[in-house]
C-alpha positions as CSV (number, residue, x, y, z in Angstrom):
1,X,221.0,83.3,70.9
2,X,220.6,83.9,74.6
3,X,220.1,81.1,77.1
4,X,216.6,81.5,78.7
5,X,216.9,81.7,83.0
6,X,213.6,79.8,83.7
7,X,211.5,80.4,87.3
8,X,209.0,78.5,88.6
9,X,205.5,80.2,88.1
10,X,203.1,81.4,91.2
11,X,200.4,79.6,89.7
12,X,202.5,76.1,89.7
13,X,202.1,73.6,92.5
14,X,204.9,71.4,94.0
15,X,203.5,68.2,92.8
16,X,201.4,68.1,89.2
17,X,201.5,71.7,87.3
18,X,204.8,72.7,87.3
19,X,205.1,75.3,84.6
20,X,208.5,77.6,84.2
21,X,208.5,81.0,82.6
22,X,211.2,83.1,81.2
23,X,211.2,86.5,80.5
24,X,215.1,87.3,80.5
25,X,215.2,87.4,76.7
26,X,214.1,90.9,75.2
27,X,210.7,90.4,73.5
28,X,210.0,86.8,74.3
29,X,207.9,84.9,77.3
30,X,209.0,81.0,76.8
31,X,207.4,78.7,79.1
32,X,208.0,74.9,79.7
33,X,207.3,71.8,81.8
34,X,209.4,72.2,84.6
35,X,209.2,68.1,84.5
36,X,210.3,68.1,81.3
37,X,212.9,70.7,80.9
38,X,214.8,69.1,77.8
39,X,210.9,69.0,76.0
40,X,209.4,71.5,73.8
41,X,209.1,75.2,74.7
42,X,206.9,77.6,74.0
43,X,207.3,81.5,73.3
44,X,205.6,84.0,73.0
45,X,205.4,87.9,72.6
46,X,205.2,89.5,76.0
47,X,201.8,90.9,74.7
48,X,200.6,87.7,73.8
49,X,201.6,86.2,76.9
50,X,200.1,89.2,78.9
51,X,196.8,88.6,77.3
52,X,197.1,84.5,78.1
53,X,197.6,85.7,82.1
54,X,194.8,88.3,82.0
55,X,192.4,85.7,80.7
56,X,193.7,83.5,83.6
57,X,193.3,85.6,86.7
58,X,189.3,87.0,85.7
């Protein structure tokens, strides 16, 4: 299995939402609390996660 390279997402903030996304790994979006790095992670498929962010930015 691949080892995810997580970045810091636009929409975080430097002091409460702090979200990390990774999209290194083919066919998967895995996102997690950048405070909690060792915690649960989500994934998704990049179309699922495409949908998520269109239904953010409308």
């Amino acid at each position: 299995m691949k080892t995810f390279v997580f970045r810091k997402s636009s929409y975080s903030n430097a002091h409460e939402e702090c979200v990390e996304v990774a999209t290194n790994v083919p066919d998967t979006v895995a996102v997690r609390d950048s405070k909690d790095p060792e915690g649960r992670m989500l994934r998704f498929t990049p179309a699922a996660w495409a949908a998520f962010h269109a239904k953010l930015i409308k």
